[in-house]
N, C-alpha and C positions, 0 to 999 in steps of 0.2 A: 244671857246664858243660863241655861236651867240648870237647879240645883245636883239633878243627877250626874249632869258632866261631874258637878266637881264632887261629890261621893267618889264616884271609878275614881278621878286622877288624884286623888287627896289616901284613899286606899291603896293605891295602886305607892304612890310615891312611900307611905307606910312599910308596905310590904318591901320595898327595896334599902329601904336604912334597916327595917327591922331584918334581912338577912345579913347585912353588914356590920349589926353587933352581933350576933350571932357566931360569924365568921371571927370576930378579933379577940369575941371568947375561945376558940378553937384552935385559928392555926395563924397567930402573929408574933410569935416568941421568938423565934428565928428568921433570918433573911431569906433562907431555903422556901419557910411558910410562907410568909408574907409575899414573896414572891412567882415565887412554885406550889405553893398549897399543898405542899408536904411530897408530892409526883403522886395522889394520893385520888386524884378523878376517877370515880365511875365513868363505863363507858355512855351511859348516856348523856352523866352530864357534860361528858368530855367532847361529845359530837354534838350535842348543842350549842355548848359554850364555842367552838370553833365554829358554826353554824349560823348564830346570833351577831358575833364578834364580826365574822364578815361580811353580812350582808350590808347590816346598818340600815339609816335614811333608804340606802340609796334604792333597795328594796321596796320599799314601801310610797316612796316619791320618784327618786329618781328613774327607772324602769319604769311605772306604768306612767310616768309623765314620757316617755323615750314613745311608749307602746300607743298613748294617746294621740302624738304631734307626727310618727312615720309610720305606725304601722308594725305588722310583722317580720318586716328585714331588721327591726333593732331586734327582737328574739333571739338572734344571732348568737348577741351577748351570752343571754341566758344561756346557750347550747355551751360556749365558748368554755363559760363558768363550770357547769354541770360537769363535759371532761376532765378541766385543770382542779377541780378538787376532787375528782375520783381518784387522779393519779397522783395526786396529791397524797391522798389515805391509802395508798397502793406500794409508792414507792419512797415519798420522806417517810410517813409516820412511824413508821417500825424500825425503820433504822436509826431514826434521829431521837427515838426514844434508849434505842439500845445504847447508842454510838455517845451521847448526853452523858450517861451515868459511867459508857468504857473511857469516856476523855474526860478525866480529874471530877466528877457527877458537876458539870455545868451546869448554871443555874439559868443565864439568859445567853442572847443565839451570839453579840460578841465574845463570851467568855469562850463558848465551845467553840469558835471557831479558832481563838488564841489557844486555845487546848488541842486543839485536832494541827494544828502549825504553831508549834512552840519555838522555831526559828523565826518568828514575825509575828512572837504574840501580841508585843506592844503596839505595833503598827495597824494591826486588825482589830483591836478593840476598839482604837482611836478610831480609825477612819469606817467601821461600824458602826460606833456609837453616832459621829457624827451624821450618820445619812440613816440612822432610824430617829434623832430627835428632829432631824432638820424635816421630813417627809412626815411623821408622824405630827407634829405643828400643824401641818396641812392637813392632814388626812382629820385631824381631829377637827380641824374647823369647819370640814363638811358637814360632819352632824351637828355641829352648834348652828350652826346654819338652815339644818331642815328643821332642829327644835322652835330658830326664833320665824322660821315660816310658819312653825305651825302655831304658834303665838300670835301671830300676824292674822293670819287668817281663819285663826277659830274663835280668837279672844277680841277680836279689835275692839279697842279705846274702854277695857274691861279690868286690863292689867298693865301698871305702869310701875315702875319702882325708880324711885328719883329722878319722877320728871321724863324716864327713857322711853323710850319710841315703845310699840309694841314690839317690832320686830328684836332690840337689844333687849326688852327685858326677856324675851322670850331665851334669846342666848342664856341671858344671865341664871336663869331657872333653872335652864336643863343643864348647863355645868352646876351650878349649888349643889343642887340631887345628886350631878355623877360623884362629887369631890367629897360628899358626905360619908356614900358608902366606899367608896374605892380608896380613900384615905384613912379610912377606920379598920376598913375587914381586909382589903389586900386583896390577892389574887383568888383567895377561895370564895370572898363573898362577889366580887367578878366574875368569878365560874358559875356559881350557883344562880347567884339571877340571871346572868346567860339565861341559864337554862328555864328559869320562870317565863322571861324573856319571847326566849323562842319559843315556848308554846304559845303565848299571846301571840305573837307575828304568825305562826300558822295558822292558828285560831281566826285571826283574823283576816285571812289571805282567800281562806275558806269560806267564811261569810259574806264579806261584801260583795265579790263577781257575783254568786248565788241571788242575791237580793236587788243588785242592779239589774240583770235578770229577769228572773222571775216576779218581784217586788212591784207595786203600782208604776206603773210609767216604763215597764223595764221591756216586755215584751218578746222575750224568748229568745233561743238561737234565730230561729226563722227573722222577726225582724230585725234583729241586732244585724244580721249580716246584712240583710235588704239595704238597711241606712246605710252602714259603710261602705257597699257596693255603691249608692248613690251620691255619699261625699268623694269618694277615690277607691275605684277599682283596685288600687296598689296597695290600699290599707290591709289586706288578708292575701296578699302575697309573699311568700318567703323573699323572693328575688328580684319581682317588678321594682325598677327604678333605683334596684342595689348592683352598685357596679361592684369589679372583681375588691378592687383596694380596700370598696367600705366594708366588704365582707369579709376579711382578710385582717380586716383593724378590730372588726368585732369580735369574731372567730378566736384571735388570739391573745382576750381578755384572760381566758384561760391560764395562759404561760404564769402570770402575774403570780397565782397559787404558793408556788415554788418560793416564792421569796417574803413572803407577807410575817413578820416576826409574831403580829398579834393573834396569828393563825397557828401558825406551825409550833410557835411555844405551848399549845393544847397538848400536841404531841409528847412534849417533855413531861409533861404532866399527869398525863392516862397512866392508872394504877400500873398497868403491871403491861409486857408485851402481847400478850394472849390474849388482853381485853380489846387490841386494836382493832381484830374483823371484826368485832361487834360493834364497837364505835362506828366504824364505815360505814356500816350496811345503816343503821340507827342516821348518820350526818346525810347519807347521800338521800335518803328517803324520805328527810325533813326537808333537804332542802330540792327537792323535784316537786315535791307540794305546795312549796312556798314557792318557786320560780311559776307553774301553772297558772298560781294565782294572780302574783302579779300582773304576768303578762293577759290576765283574762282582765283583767281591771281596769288596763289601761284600755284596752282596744274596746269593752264592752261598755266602759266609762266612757268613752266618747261618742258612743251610739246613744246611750242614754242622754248626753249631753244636747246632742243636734235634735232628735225625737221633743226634747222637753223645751227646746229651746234655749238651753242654756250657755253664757259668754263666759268662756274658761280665757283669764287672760294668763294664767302660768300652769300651762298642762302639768307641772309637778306639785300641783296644790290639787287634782281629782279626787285624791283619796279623801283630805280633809273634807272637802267639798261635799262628797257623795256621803261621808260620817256625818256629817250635819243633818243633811239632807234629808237622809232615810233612814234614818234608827230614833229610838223611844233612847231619850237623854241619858239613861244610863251606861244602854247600848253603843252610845256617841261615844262618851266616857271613856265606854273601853276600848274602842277603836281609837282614840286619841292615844290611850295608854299603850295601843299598843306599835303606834308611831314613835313613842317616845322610846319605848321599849329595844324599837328596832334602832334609833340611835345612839340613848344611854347604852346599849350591849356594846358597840364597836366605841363607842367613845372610853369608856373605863376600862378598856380593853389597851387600849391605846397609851393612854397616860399611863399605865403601872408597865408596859414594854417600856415606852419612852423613860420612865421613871427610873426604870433595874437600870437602864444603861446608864441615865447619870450618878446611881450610886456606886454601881460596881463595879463599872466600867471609866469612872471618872473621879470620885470622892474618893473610894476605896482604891485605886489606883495610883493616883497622885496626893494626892492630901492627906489622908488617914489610913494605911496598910493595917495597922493595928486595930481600926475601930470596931468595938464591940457588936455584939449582933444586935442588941436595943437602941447603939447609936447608928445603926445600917437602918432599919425600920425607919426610924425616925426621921435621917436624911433623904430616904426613898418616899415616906409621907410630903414633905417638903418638896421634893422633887416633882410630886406628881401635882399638886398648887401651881407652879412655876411653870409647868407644860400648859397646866389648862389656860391661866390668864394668856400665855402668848396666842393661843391656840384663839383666846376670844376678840383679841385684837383680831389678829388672818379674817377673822369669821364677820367682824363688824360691819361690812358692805353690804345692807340689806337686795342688793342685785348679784350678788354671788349667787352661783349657781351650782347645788348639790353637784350631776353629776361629772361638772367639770373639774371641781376641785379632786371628788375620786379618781379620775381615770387620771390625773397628772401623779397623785400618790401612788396609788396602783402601779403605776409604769414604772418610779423610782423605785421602789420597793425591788417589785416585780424583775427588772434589768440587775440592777448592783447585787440581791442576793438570790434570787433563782438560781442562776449557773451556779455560785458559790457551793451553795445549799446542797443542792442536786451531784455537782461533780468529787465535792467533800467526802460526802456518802457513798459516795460508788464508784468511785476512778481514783485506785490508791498511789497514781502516780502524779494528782494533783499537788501541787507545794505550797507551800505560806506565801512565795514571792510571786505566784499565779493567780493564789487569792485577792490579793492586793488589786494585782490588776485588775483581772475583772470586775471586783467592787468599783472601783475609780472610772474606768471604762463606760461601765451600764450606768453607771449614775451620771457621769458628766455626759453622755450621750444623751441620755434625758432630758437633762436641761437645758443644753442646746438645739436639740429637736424642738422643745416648745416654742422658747426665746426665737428662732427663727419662725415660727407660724407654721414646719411643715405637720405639727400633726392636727391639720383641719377637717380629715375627714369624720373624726369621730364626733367632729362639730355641725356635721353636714359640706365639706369642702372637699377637696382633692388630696389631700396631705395622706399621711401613713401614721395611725397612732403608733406612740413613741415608744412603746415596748417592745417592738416587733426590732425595730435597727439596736436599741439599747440591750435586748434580750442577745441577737446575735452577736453584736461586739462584744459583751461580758464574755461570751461562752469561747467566740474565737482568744478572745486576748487571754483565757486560762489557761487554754490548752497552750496554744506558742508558747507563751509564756514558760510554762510548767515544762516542755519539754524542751525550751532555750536552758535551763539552769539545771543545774544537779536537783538529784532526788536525795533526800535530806532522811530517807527511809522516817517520817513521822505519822504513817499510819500503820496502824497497830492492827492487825489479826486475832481475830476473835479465838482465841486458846481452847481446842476440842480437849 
């Protein structure tokens, strides 16, 4: 491994502690900071940080390995995406920013919801908190998971720490680095490198299709297409070979938006409400550039691949692959960094969600009502150690596959608080004891969708990804629900 890799990733990991003291000089005093960074986000860095935070691994591995192994009908997703987070910064962010500070200024999404239905506040904390740490475990061992691939396959038999495989120490790296600055700096120094973050991911999203390409061995649009017309006509088709269900399953990755805590807590956070069309136009622009690319990486990555002759045995290792391959070692470096980059953002991202909930939603609820604001920090630092190690057990199975582990989080997420989220906001006849339901609803519809195998097609089978039945039952079982029971009058009217 040439010295330059490790200049980038040795700089690059620098640069990420060095914003995270930065961040606990600044805004860790309070639980509000530590966890909300004061509601104090620039709109740029508030659309990045929601931007970074979501894409994650799955960005940078998972996609263009989707776009190298089918083709143009996984794009789908991307399309899917692009929607569900426009209407995302369309219709939560502005309300769930206003509606945050009019219900008691909530700090994390169970509190506000126990504040927006104070007849089932205890109920909704609980059974929130429970199904952002239980999915969030998940969702976080996807990226420990594309860190220790990418340890696996950039570093082999280069990096070992007690004896561990490449692929575990790889794990073990990329949580060290997240747990250093996310446990120091909190939500601001999380926000902030987001945002270093996502320039790298689009920085890099922008280079390598370009270079595979145009770069020795790459050979233009013109041959790039010739070859994948010659491996499979169906590879640059939207639709060839995409029946109605798989596009249906793809399509409506989207809904997912709605519910994701790591996302929409950005929300709560942007300075003020006026900043929000700015943030939007700023998130959705970053991330149409960054989905481009991906999807140019993967389809054009596998033209390069058959041209050069090369034996890709896990299309979600192209990227690493092709950063090896064709960059001067520095250049490698940072493409490395900025894999990492796209992980560490949704991984830190994650642990301090998961983390507010078991402080404040759990410690500070039953254990300590009185606990101070330095012993809140403290316990939510604590918290967020205790997420990640569970998170690196999940992730241990060096045959885990990035975008399976997301699209099963995704879906919980996505089903138990989309309806919630979305109906809270805007249907002032929704109630506490509607809420309930549909949390319970879309999440245990998930997990019986899996548990029985039907959601296969996102796997290439017949099935129905799980968000789609979990999305609809949440949403039907609110409304029944809410208009089976009195209206409890617990939404508030914004006072002209």
């Amino acid at each position: 491994m040439a010295i330059g890799v490790w200049i980038s990733l040795f700089a690059y990991f620098a640069l990420m502690v060095g914003i995270g003291l930065y961040a606990m000089r600044t805004a860790t005093s309070t639980s509000e900071d530590y966890m909300l960074g004061g509601r104090t986000l620039s709109p740029k860095v508030a659309a990045l940080s929601a931007g970074a935070s979501d894409m994650s691994g799955w960005l940078l591995l998972g996609l263009p390995g989707a776009m190298f192994a089918s083709g143009l009908g996984s794009a789908w997703i991307g399309v899917g995406l692009l929607l569900g987070a426009f209407f995302n910064w369309l219709l939560v962010a502005p309300r769930l920013r206003e509606q945050t500070v009019r219900y008691g200024n909530a700090i994390t999404i169970p509190a506000f919801l126990a504040n927006r239905f104070p007849t089932r506040a205890m109920s909704l904390r609980v059974v929130s908190a429970i199904v952002i740490v239980v999915f969030f475990a998940i969702y976080t061992a996807s990226g420990l998971v594309a860190g220790g691939k990418l340890f696996q396959s950039a570093f082999s038999g280069l990096v070992s720490i007690g004896g561990a495989s490449d692929y575990a120490s790889g794990v073990i790296i990329t949580l060290g680095v997240v747990l250093v600055y996310t446990v120091v700096g909190g939500f601001l120094a999380v926000s902030l490198t987001d945002f270093v973050q996502g320039c790298i991911m689009m920085l890099a999203l922008v280079i390598m299709p370009a270079v595979v390409l145009f770069g020795e061995g790459g050979g233009g649009f013109a041959q790039a297409s010739q070859t994948l017309n010659e491996v499979d006509p169906t590879l640059l088709s939207w639709t060839d070979g995409l029946t109605f269900i798989g596009w249906l399953s793809a399509i409506t990755w989207g809904l997912g938006y709605f519910g994701q805590p790591h996302i929409i807590v950005r929300f709560m956070a942007i300075r003020s409400l006026k900043d929000v069309p700015t943030a939007r136009n700023i998130g959705m622009s970053w991330m149409l550039i960054s989905m481009i690319g991906a999807v140019s990486l993967g389809l054009f990555g596998r033209a390069y691949a058959v041209r050069n002759g090369m034996d890709i045995q896990d299309p979600e290792t192209i990227f690493i692959i092709l950063a090896n391959l064709l960059f001067h070692p520095l250049i490698t470096g940072f493409l490395y960094a900025a894999l990492l980059a796209a992980v560490m953002s949704t991984i830190s991202s994650q642990l301090l969600v998961a983390s507010s909930s078991l402080t404040e939603d759990f410690y500070r609820l039953f254990l300590r009502k009185q606990a101070t604001e330095k012993e809140v920090v403290t316990v939510g630092r604590v918290s967020v150690l205790l997420v990640g190690v569970v998170a690196a057990i999940i992730a241990s199975d060096p045959n885990s596959q990035v975008l399976g582990l997301v699209s099963n989080a995704w879906a919980g997420f996505g089903a138990a608080f989309g309806p919630v989220i979305l109906l809270s906001l805007m249907w002032s006849r929704t109630n506490g004891t509607g809420a309930i339901a549909g949390m319970v609803v879309g999440a245990v519809t998930v997990m019986i969708w899996i548990a029985l195998g039907w959601n296969a097609a996102f796997l290439g089978g017949d099935g129905i990804y799980e968000i789609i039945p979990g999305f609809i039952a949440s949403f039907i079982a609110i409304v029944l629900v809410s208009r089976a029971t009195s209206d409890a009058g617990e939404y508030q009217h914004i006072s002209r």
